[in-house]
PDB file as gemmi writes it, atoms N, CA and C in Angstrom:
CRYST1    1.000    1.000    1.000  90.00  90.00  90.00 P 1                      
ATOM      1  N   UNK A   1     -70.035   5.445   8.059  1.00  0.00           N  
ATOM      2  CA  UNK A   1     -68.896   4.753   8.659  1.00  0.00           C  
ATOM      3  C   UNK A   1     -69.092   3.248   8.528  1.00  0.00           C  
ATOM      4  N   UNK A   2     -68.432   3.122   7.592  1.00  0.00           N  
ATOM      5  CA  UNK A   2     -69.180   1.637   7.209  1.00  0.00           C  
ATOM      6  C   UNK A   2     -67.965   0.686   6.691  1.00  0.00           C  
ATOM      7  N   UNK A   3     -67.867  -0.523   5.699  1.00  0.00           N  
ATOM      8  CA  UNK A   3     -66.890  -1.114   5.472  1.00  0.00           C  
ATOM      9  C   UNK A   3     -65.957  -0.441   4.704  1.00  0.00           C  
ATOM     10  N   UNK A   4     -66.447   0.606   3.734  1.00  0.00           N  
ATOM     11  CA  UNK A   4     -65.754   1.611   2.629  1.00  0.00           C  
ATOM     12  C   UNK A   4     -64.867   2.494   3.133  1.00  0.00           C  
ATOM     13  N   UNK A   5     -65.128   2.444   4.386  1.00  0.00           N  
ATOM     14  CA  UNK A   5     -64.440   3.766   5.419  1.00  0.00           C  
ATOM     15  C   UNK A   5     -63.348   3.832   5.608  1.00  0.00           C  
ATOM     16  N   UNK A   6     -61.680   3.335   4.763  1.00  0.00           N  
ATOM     17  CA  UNK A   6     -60.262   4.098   5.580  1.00  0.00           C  
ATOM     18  C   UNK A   6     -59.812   4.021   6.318  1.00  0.00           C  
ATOM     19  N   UNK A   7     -60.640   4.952   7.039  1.00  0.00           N  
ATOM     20  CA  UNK A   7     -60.369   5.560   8.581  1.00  0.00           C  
ATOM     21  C   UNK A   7     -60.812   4.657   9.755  1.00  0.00           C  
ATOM     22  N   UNK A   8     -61.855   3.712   9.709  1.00  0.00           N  
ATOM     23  CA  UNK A   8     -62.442   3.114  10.832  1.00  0.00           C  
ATOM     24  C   UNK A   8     -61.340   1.795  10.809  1.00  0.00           C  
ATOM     25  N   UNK A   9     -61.717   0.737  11.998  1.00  0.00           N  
ATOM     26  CA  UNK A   9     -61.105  -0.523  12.054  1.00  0.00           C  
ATOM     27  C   UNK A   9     -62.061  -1.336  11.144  1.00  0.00           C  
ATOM     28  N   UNK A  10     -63.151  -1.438  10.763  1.00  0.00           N  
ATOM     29  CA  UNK A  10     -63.943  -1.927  10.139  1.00  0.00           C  
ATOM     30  C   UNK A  10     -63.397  -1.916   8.520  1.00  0.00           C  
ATOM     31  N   UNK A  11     -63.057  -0.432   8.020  1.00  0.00           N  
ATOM     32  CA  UNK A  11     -62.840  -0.381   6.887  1.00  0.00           C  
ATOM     33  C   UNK A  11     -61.421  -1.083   6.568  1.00  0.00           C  
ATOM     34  N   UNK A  12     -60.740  -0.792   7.650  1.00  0.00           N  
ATOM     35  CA  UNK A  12     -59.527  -1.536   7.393  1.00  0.00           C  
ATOM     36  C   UNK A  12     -59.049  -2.906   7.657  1.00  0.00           C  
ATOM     37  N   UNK A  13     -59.937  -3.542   8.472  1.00  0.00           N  
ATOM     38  CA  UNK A  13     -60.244  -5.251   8.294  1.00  0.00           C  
ATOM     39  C   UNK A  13     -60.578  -5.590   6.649  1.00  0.00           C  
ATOM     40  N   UNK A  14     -61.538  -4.875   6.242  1.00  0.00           N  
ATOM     41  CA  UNK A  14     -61.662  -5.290   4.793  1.00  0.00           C  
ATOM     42  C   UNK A  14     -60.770  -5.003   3.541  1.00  0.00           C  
ATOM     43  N   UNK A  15     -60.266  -3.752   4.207  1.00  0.00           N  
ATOM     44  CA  UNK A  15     -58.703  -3.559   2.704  1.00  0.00           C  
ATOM     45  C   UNK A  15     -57.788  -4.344   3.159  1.00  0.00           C  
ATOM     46  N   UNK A  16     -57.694  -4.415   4.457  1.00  0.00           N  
ATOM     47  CA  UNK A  16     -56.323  -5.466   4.606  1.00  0.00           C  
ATOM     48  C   UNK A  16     -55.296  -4.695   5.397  1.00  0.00           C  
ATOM     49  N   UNK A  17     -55.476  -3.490   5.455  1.00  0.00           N  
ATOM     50  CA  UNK A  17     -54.344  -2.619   6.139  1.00  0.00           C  
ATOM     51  C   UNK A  17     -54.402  -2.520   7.709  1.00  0.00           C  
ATOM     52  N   UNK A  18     -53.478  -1.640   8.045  1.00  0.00           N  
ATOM     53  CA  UNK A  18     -53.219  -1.181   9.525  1.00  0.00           C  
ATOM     54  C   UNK A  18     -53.049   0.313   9.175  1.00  0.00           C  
ATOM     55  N   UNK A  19     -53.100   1.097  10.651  1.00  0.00           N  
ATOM     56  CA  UNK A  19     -52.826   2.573  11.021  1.00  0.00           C  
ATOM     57  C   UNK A  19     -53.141   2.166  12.557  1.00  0.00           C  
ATOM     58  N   UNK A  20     -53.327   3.942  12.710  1.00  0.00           N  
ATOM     59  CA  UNK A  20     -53.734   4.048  14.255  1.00  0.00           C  
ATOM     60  C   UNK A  20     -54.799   3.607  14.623  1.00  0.00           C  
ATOM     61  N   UNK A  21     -56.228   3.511  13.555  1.00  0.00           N  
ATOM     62  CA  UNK A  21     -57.511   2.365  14.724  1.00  0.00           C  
ATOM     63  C   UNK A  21     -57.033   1.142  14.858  1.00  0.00           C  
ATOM     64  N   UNK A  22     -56.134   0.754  13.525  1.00  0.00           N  
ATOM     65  CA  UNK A  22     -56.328  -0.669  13.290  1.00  0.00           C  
ATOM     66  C   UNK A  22     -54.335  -0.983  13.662  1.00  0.00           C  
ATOM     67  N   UNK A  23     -53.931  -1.158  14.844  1.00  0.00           N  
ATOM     68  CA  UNK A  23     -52.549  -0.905  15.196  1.00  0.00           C  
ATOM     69  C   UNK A  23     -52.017  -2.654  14.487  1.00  0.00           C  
ATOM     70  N   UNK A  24     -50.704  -2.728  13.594  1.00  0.00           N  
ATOM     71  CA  UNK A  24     -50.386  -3.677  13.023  1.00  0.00           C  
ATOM     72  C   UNK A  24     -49.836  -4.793  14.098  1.00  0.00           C  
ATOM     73  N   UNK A  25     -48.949  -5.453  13.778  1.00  0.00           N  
ATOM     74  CA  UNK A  25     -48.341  -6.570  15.013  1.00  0.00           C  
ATOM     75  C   UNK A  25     -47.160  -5.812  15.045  1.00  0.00           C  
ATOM     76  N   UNK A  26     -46.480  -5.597  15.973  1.00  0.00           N  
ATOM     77  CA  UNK A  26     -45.164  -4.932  15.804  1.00  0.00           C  
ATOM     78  C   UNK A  26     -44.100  -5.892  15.639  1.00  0.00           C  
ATOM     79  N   UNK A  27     -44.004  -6.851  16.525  1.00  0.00           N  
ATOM     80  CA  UNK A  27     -42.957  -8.069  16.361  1.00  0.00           C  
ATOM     81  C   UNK A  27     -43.179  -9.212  16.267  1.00  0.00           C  
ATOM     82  N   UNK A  28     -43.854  -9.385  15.242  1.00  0.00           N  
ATOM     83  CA  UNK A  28     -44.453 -11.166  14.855  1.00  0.00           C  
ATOM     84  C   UNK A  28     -43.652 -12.300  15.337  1.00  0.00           C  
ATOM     85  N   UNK A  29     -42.303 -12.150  15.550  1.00  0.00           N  
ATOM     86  CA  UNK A  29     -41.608 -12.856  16.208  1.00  0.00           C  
ATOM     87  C   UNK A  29     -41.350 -13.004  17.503  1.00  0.00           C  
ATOM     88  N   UNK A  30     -42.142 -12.077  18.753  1.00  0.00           N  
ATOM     89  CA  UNK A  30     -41.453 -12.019  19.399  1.00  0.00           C  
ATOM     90  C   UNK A  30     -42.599 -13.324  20.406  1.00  0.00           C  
ATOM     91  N   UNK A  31     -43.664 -13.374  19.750  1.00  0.00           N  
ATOM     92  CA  UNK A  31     -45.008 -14.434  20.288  1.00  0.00           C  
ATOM     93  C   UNK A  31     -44.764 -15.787  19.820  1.00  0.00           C  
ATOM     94  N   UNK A  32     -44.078 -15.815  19.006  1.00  0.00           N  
ATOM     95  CA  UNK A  32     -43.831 -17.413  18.371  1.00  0.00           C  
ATOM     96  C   UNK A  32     -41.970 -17.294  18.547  1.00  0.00           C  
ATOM     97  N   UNK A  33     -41.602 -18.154  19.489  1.00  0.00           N  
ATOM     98  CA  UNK A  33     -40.016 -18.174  19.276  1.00  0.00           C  
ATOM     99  C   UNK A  33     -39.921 -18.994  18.690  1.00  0.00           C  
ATOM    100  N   UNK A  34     -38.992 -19.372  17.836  1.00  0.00           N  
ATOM    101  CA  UNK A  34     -38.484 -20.482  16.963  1.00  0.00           C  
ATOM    102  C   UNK A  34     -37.652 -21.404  17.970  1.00  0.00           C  
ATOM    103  N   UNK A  35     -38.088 -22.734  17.429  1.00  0.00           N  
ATOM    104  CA  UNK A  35     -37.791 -23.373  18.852  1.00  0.00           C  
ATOM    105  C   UNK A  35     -35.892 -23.983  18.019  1.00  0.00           C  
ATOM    106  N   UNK A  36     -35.358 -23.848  19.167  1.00  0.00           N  
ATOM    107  CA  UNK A  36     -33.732 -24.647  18.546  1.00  0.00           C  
ATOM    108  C   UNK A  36     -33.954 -26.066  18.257  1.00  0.00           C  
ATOM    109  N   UNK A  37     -33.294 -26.713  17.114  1.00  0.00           N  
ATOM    110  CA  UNK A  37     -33.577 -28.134  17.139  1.00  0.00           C  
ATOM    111  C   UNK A  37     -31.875 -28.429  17.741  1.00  0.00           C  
ATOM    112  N   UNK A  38     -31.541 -29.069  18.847  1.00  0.00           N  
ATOM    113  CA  UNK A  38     -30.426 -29.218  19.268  1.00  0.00           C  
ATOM    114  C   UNK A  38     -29.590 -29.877  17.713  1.00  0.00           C  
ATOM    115  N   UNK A  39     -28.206 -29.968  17.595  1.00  0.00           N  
ATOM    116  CA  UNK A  39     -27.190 -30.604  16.604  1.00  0.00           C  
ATOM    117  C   UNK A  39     -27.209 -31.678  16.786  1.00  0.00           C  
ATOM    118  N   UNK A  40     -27.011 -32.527  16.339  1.00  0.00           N  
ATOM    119  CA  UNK A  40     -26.472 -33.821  16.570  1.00  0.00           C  
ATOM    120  C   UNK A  40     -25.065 -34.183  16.247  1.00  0.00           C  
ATOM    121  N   UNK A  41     -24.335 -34.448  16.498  1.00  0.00           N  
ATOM    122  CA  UNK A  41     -22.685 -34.501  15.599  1.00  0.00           C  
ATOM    123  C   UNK A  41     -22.772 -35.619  15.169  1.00  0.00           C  
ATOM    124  N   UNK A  42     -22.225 -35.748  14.195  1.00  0.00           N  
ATOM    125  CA  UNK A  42     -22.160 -36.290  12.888  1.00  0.00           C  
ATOM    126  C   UNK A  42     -20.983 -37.769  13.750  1.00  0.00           C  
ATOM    127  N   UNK A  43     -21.709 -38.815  13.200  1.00  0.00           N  
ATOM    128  CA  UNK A  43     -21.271 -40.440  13.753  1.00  0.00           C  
ATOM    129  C   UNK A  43     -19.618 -40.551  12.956  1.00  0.00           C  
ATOM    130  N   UNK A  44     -19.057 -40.753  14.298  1.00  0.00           N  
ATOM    131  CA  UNK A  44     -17.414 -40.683  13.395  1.00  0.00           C  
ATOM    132  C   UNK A  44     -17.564 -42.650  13.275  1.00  0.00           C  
ATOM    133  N   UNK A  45     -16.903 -43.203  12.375  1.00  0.00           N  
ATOM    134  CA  UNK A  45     -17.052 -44.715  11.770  1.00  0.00           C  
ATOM    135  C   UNK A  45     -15.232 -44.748  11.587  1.00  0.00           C  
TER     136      UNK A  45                                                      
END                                                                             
């Protein structure tokens, strides 16, 4: 059960993947909100 392993969280830190040891992010968005940049209206001349 080592880094070669698939199945462990170990093995799957090193391929890069997710499953059930290694559970993915579900809503990457929901931890970082995008912040609003308010409008500005446009300078009437």
């Amino acid at each position: 059960m080592g880094k070669g392993d698939k199945k462990t969280r170990k093995g799957k830190i090193v391929m890069g993947t997710y499953g059930n040891s290694r559970p993915g992010a579900k809503n990457p968005k929901s931890k970082k909100e995008e912040v609003k940049k308010e409008e500005v209206p446009a300078k009437k001349e």
